[in-house]
C-alpha positions as CSV (number, residue, x, y, z in Angstrom):
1,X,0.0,0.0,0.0
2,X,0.9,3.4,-0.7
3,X,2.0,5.4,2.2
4,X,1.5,8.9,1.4
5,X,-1.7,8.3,-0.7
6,X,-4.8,9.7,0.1
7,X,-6.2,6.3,1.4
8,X,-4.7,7.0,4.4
9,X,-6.6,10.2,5.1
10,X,-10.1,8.4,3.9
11,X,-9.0,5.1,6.2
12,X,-9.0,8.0,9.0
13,X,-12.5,9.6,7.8
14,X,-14.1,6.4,8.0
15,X,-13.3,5.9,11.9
16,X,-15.2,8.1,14.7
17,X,-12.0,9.2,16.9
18,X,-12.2,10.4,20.2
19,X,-8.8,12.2,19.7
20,X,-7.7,15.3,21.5
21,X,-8.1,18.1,19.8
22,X,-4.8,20.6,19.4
23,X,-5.4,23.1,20.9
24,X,-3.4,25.1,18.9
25,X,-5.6,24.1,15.6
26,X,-7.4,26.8,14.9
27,X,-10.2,25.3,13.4
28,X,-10.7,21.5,12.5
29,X,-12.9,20.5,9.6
30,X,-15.3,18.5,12.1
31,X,-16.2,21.6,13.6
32,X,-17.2,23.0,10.4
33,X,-21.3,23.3,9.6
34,X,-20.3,20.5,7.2
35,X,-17.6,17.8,7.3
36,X,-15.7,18.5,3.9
37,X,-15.5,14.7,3.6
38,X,-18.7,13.4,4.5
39,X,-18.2,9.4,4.5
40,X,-21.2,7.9,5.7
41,X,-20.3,4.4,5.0
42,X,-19.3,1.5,7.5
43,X,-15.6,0.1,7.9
44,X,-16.3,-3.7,8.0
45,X,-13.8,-6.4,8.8
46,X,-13.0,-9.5,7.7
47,X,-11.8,-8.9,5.1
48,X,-11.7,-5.2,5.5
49,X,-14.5,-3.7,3.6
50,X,-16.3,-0.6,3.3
51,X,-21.1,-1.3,3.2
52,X,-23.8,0.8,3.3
53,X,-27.4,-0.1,2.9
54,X,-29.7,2.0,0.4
55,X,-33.5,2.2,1.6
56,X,-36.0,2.8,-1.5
57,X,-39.6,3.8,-1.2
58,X,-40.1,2.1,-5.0
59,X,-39.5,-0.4,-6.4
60,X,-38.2,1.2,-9.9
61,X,-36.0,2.9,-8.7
62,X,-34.4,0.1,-6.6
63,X,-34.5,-1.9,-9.6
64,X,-33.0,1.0,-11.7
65,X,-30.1,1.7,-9.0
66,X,-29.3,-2.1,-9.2
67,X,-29.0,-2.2,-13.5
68,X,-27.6,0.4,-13.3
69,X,-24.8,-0.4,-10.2
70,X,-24.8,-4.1,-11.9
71,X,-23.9,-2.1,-15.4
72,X,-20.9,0.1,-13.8
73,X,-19.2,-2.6,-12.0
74,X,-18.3,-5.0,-15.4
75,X,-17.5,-1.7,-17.0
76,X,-15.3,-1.2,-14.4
77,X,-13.8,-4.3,-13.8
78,X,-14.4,-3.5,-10.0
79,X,-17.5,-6.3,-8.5
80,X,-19.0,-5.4,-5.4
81,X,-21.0,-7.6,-2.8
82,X,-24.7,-6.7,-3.7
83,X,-27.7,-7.7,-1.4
84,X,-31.0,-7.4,-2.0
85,X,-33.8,-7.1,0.3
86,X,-37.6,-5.6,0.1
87,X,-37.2,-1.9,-1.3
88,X,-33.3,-2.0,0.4
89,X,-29.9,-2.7,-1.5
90,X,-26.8,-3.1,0.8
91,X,-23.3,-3.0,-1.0
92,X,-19.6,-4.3,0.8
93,X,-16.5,-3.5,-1.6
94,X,-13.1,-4.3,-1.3
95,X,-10.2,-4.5,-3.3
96,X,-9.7,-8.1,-3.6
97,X,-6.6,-8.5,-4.8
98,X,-5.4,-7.1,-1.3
99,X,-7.9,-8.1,1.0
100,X,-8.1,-4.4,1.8
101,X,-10.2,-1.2,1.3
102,X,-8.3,0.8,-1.8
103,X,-9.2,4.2,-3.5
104,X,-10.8,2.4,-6.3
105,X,-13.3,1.7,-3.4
106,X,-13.7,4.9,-1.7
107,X,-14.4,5.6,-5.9
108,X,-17.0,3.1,-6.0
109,X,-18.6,4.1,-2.9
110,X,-19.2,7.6,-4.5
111,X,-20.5,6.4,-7.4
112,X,-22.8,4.5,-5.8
113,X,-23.7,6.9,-3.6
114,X,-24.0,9.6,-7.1
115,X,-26.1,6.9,-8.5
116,X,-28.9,6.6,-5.5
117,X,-29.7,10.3,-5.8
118,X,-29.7,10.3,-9.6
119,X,-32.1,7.6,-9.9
120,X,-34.5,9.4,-7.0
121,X,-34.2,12.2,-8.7
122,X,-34.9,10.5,-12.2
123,X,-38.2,8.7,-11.0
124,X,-39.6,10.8,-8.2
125,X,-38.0,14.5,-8.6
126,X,-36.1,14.1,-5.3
127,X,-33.5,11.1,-3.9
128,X,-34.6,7.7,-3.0
């Protein structure tokens, strides 16, 4: 793994920290109206993987979010853990090769996360 790639700061936005804060920080970004990275989903372990579960109120637009997920991944080459349950869609990524979370799925989690307000917004005017 790359030590001074930006993994390492995402790794660190993905954990809640009960750090000290410096006191000679001026300001940190947490105590900002809103967190510049935003990362609302879960570290999972074994193997280390990011998830996050996607609630629906229809059915179309689950079943859009899934094509369209399902359609991204092989063009990709990049295959996440999809589950499906009634009007809910949880996803788990990893880089395989490396048992590991990498940036290609911090980039996956944002699309994913680009493609659940899209297809809200396509079929109901607002998100999921």
């Amino acid at each position: 793994m790359i030590e001074n790639s930006m993994l390492l700061f995402d790794k660190e936005a993905l954990h809640f920290s009960e750090k000290k804060k410096d006191p000679k920080q001026i300001l940190e970004s947490a105590d900002l109206p809103i967190h510049p990275r935003t990362f609302d989903w879960k570290l999972l372990q074994d193997p280390e993987r990011i998830g996050k579960k996607f609630e629906f109120s229809d059915f179309k637009v689950m079943f859009s979010f899934v094509l369209n997920l399902m359609k991204h991944q092989e063009e990709i080459g990049h295959h996440a853990d999809i589950y499906l349950q009634h009007r809910s869609v949880s996803v788990e990524v990893f880089t395989h090769d490396v048992n590991s979370v990498t940036e290609l799925d911090l980039e996956f989690a944002k699309y994913c996360d680009d493609l659940f307000s899209d297809v809200g917004y396509h079929f109901t005017g607002s998100t999921a």
